[in-house]
C-alpha positions as CSV (number, residue, x, y, z in Angstrom):
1,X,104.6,75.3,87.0
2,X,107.6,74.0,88.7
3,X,110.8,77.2,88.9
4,X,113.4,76.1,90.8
5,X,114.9,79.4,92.3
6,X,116.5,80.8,95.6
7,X,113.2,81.1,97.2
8,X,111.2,78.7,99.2
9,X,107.4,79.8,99.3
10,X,104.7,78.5,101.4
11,X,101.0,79.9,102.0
12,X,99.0,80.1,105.1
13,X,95.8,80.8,105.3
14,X,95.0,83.2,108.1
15,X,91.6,83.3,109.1
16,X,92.1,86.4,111.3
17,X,92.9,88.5,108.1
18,X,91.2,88.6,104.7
19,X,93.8,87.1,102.3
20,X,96.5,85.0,102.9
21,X,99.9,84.6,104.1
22,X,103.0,84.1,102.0
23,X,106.1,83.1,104.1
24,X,109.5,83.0,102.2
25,X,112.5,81.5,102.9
26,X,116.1,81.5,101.1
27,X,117.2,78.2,100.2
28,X,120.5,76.5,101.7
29,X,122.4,76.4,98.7
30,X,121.6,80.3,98.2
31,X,122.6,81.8,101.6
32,X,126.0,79.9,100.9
33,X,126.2,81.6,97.6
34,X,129.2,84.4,97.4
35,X,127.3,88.0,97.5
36,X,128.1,88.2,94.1
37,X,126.7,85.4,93.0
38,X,123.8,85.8,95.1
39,X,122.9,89.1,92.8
40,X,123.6,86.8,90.1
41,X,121.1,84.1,91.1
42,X,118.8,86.1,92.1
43,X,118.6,88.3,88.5
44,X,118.2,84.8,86.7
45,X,115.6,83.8,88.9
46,X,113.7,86.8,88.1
47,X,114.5,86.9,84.7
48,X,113.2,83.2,84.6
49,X,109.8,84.3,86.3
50,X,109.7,87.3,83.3
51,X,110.1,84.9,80.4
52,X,107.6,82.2,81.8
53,X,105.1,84.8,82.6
54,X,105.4,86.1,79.1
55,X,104.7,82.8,77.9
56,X,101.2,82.2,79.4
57,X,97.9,83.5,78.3
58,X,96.8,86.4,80.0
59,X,94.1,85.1,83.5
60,X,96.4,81.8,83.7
61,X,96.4,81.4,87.6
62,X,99.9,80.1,87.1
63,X,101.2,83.5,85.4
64,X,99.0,85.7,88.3
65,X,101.0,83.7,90.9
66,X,104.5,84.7,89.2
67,X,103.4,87.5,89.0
68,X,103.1,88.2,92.6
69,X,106.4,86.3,93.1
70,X,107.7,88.7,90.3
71,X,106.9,91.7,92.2
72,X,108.5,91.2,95.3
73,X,111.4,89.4,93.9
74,X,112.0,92.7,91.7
75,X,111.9,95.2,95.2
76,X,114.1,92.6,96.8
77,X,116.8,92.7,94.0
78,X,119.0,95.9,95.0
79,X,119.1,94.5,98.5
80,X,119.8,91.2,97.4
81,X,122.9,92.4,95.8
82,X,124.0,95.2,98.4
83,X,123.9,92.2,101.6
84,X,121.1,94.0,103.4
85,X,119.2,91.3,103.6
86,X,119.1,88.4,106.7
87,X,119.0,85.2,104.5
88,X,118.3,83.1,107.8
89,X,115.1,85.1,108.5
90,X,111.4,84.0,107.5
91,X,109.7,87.1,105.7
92,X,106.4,87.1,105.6
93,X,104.0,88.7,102.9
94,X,100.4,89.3,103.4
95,X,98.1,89.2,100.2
96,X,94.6,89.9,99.3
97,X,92.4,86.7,99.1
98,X,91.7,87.5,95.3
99,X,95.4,86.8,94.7
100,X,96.1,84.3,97.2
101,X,94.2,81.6,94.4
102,X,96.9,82.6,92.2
103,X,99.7,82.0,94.3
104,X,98.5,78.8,95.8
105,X,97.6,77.5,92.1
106,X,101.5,79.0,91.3
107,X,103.5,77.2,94.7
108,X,101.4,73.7,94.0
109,X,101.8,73.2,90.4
């Protein structure tokens, strides 16, 4: 499943934990975004990850993967529209290993 978005997601594996890594990063064309329509991006994006989630079947890897992506998209939002967040940093997200199939399945497509 291909969403184009504000967000660029990759996944390490880190063998001295037991799940995975998620690193994001904001894309160029997003950190050059106005703060308003940052907020505005960043509410379609996540409106786009609800409607494609609600349009697979429940255990889709694809739809677990949003999911994740959903959820700390959703706890990013207010931030995302107040400025209080550092678009030029690297935030990194760890998740369980049960989870990180989802994701992976998710990011590749």
């Amino acid at each position: 499943m291909d969403i184009n978005g504000p967000l660029k997601i990759g996944v390490i594996d880190s063998p001295d934990t037991p799940g995975w890594e998620l690193q994001i990063k904001f894309t160029d064309d997003f950190k050059s975004a106005s703060l308003e329509n940052q907020g505005k991006i960043f509410q379609a994006y996540i409106q786009e990850l609800v409607d494609n989630i609600n349009n697979l079947p429940e255990g889709d890897r694809n739809r677990d993967g949003m999911a994740i992506v959903y959820q700390f998209c959703s706890q990013m939002l207010p931030y995302i529209k107040d400025g209080q967040i550092a678009l030029e940093e690297t935030m990194t997200v760890e998740i369980g290993q049960s989870q990180a199939i989802s994701i992976t399945d998710f990011l590749n497509g």
